[in-house]
C-alpha positions in Angstrom: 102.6 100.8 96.3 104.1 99.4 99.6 105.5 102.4 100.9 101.5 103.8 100.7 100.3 100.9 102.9 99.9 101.2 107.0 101.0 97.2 107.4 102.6 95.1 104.4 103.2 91.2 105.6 105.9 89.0 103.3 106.1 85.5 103.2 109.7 84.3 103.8 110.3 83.8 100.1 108.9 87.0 98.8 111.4 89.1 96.5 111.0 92.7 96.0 112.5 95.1 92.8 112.2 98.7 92.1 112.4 98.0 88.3 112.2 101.9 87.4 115.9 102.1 85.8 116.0 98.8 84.1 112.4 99.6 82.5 113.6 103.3 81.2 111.1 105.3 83.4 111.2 107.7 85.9 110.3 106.7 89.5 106.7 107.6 90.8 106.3 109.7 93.2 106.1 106.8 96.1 109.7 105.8 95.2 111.2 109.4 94.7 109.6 111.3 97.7 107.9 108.4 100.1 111.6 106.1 100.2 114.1 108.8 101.0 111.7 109.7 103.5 111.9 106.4 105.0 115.2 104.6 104.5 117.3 107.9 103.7 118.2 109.1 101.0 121.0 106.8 100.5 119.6 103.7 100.5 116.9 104.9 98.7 118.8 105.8 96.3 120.3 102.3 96.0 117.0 100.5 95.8 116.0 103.0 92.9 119.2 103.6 90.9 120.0 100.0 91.3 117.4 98.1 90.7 118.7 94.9 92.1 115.9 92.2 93.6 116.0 92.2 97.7 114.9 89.3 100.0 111.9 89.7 102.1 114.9 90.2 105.2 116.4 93.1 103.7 113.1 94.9 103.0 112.2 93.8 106.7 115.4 95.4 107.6 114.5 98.6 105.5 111.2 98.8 107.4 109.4 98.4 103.9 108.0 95.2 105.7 106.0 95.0 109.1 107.0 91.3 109.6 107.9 88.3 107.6 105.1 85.3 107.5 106.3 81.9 106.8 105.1 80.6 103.8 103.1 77.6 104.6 100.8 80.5 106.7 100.5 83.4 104.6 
């Protein structure tokens, strides 16, 4: 849903997962087209075929996030 959305705030302890593989399912079309588009296809394809859980830094890195809000605020 994120990579749909013009601005996407996360608090500082927010953790994000594209579950796809360890669920069995293909990914939607927001992973598959929207993320390579993005982040290339490489990391993309990291995030997907992975799976693992990122910190609210890496996704700010990834430009998944438009900025990180501390907690106490958000």
């Amino acid at each position: 849903m994120l990579a749909h959305c013009d601005f996407v705030y996360g608090g500082e302890s927010a953790k994000f997962q594209l579950p796809f593989v360890t669920l069995a399912l293909v990914p939607e079309f927001g992973s598959s087209y929207l993320l390579p588009l993005r982040f290339g296809y490489t990391r993309a394809a990291e995030l997907i075929l992975l799976g693992e859980p990122f910190d609210v830094s890496r996704a700010a890195e990834l430009g998944l996030v438009t900025q990180v809000v501390p907690d106490q605020s958000f």
